[in-house]
N, CA, C and O of each residue as an XYZ file, in Angstrom:
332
protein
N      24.544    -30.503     22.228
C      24.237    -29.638     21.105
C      23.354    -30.420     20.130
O      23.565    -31.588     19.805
N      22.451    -29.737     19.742
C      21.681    -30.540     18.666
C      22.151    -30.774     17.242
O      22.664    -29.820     16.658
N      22.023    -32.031     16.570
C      22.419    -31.933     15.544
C      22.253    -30.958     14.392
O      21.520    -29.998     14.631
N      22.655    -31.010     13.507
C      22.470    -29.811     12.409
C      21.701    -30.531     11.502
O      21.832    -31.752     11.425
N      20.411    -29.530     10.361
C      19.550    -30.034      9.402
C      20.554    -31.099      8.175
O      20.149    -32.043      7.496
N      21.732    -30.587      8.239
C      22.675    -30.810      7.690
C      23.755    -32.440      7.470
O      24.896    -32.607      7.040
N      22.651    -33.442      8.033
C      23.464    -34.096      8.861
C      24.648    -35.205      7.484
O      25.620    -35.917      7.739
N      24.184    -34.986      6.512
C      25.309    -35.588      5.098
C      26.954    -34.812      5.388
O      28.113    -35.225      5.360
N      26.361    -33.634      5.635
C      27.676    -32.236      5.553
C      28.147    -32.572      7.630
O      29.319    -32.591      8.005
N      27.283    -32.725      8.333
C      28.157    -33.349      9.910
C      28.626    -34.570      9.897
O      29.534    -34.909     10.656
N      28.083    -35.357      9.061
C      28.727    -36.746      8.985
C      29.850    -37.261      8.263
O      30.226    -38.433      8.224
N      30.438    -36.077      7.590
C      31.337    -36.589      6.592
C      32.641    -35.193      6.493
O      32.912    -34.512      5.504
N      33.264    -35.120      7.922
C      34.279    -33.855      7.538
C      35.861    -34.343      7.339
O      36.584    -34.878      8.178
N      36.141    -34.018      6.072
C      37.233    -34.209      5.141
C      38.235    -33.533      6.201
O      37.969    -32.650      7.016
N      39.606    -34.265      5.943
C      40.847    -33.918      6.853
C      41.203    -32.504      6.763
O      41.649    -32.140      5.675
N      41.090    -31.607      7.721
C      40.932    -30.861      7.861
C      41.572    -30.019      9.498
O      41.703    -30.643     10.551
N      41.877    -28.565      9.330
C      41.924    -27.978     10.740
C      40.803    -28.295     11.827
O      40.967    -28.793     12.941
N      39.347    -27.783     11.076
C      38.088    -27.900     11.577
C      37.532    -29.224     11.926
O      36.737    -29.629     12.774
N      38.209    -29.742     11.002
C      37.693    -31.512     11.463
C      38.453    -31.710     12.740
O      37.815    -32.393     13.541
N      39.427    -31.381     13.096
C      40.517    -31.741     14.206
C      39.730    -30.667     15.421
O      39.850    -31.057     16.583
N      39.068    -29.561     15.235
C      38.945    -28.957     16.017
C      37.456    -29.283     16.759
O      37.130    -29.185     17.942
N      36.725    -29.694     15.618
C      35.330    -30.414     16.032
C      35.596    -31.714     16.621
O      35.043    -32.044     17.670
N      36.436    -32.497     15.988
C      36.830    -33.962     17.429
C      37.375    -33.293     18.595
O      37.115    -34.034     19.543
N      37.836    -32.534     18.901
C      38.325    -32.551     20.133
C      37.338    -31.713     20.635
O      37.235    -32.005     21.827
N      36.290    -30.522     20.261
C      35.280    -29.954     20.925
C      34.609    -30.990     21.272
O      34.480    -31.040     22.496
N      34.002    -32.058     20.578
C      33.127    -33.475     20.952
C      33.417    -34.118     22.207
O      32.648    -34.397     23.128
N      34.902    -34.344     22.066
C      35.545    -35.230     22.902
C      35.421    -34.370     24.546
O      35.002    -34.794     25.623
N      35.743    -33.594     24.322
C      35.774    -32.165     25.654
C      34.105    -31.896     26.180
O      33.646    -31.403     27.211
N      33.534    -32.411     25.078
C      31.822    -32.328     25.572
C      31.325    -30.612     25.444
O      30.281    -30.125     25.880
N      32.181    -30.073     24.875
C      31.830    -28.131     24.949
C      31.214    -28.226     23.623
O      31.282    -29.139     22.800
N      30.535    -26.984     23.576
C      29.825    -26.351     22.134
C      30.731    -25.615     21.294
O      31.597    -24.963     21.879
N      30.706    -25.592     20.165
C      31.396    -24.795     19.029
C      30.456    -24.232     17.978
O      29.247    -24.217     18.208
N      30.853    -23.857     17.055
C      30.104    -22.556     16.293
C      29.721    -23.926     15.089
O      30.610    -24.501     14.461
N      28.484    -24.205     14.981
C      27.930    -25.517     13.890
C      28.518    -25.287     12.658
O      28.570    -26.208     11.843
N      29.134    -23.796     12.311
C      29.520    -23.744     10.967
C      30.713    -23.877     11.108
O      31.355    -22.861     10.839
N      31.458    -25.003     11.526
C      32.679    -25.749     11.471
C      32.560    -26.725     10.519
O      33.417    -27.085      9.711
N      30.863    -27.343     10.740
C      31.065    -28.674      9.922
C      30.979    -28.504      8.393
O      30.997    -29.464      7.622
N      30.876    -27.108      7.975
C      30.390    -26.787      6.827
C      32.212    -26.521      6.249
O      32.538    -26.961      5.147
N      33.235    -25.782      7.132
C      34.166    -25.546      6.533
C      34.585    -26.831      6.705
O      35.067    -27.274      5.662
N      34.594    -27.861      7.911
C      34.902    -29.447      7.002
C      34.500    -30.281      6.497
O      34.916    -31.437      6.582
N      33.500    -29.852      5.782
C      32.607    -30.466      4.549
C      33.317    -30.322      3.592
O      33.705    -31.262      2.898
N      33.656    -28.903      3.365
C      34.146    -28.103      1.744
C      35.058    -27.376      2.245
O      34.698    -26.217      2.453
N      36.551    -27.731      2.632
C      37.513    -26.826      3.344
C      38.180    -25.997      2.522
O      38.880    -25.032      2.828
N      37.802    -26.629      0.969
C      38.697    -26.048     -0.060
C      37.727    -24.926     -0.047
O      38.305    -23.908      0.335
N      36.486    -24.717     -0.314
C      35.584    -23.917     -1.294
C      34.812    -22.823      0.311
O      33.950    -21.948      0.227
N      35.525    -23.323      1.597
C      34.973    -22.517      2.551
C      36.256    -21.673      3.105
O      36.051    -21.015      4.125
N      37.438    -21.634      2.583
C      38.758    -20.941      3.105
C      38.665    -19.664      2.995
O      39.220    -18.786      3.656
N      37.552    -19.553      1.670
C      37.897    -17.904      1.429
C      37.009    -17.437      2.213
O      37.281    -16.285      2.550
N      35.559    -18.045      2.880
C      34.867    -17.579      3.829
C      35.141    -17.379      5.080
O      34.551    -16.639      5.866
N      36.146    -18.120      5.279
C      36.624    -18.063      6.591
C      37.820    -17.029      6.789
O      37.891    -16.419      7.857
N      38.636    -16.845      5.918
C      39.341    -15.799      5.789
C      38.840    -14.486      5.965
O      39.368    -13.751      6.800
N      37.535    -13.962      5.029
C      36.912    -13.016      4.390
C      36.195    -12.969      6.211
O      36.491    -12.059      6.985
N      35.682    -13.602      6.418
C      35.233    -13.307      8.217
C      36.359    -13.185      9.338
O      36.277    -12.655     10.446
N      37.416    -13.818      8.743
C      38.596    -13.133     10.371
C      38.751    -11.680      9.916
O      38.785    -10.761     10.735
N      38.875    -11.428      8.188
C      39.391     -9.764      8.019
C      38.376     -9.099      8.482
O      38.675     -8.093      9.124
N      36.614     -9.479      8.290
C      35.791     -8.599      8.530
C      35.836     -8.134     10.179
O      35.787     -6.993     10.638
N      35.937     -9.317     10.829
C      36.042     -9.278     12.405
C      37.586     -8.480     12.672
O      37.526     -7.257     12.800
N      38.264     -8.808     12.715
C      39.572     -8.534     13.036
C      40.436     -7.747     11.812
O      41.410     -7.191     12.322
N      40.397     -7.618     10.930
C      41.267     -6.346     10.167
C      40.908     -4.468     10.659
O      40.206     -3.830     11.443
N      41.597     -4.319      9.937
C      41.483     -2.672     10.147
C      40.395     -2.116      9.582
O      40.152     -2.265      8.385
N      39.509     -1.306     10.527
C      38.014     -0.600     10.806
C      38.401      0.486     11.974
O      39.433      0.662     12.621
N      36.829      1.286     11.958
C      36.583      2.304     12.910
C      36.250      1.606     14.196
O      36.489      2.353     15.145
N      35.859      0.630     14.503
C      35.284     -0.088     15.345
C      36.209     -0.724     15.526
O      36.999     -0.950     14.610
N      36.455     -1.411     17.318
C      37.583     -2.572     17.958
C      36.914     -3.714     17.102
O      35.834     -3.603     16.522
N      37.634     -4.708     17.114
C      37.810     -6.637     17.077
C      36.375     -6.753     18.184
O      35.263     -7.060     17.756
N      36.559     -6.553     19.139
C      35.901     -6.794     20.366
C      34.138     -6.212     20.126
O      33.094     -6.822     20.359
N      34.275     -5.312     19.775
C      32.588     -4.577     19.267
C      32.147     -5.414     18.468
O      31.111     -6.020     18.740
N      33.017     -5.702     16.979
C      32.522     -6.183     16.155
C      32.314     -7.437     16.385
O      31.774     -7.965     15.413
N      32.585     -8.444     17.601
C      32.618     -9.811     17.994
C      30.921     -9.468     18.583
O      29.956    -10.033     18.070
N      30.790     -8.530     19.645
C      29.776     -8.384     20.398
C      28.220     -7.990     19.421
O      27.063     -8.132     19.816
N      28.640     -7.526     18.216
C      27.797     -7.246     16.861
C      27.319     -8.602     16.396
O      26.268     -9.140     16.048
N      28.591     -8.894     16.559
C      28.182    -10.419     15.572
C      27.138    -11.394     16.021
O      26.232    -12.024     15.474
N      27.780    -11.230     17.634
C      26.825    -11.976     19.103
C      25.628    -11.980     18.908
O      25.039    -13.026     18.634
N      25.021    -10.827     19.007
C      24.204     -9.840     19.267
C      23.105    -10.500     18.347
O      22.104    -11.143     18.666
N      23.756    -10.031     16.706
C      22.383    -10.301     15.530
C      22.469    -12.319     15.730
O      21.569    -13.008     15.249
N      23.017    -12.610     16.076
C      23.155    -14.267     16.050
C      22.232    -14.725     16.987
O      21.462    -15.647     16.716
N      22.245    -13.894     18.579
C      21.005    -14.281     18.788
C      19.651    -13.813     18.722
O      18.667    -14.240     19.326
N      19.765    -12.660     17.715
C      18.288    -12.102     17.353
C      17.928    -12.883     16.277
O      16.809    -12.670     15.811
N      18.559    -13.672     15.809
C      18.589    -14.422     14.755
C      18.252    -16.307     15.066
O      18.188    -17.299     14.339
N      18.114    -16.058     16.455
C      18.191    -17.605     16.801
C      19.689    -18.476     16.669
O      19.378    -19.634     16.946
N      20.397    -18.453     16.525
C      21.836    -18.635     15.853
C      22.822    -18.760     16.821
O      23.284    -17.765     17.379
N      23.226    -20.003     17.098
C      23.844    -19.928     18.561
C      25.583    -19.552     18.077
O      26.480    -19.342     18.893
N      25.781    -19.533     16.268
C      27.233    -19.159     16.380
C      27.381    -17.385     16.149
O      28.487    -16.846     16.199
């Protein structure tokens, strides 16, 4: 995976879920969504973003969990955006 423009905010993730989840994606050699390193950059000031995106994905709507995953897919790679 290529590094991120970001590399102050990849080089420095504060103890964290995401920090634990990005060492072991590393370690496993698989890809993960780059905006991990941003919620363990700022885990305090990125919780409510990350929250505010499981309700948007997964809370109650007209649309399944599953559509709205394939939505998300979708503009991410019309967007260039591999998360």
């Amino acid at each position: 995976m290529e590094p991120m423009f970001l590399q102050g905010v990849e080089g420095d993730p504060k103890p964290s879920p995401y920090r634990d989840l990005i060492l072991n994606m590393q370690a496993s050699g698989a890809e993960y969504p780059q905006i991990w390193h941003l919620f363990a950059y700022l885990p305090q000031a990125t919780q409510h973003l990350a929250r505010f995106t499981q309700e948007i994905l997964r809370g109650p709507a007209p649309l399944s969990p599953g559509l709205r995953e394939l939505i998300a897919a979708y503009t991410s790679y019309r967007n260039d955006c591999p998360f």
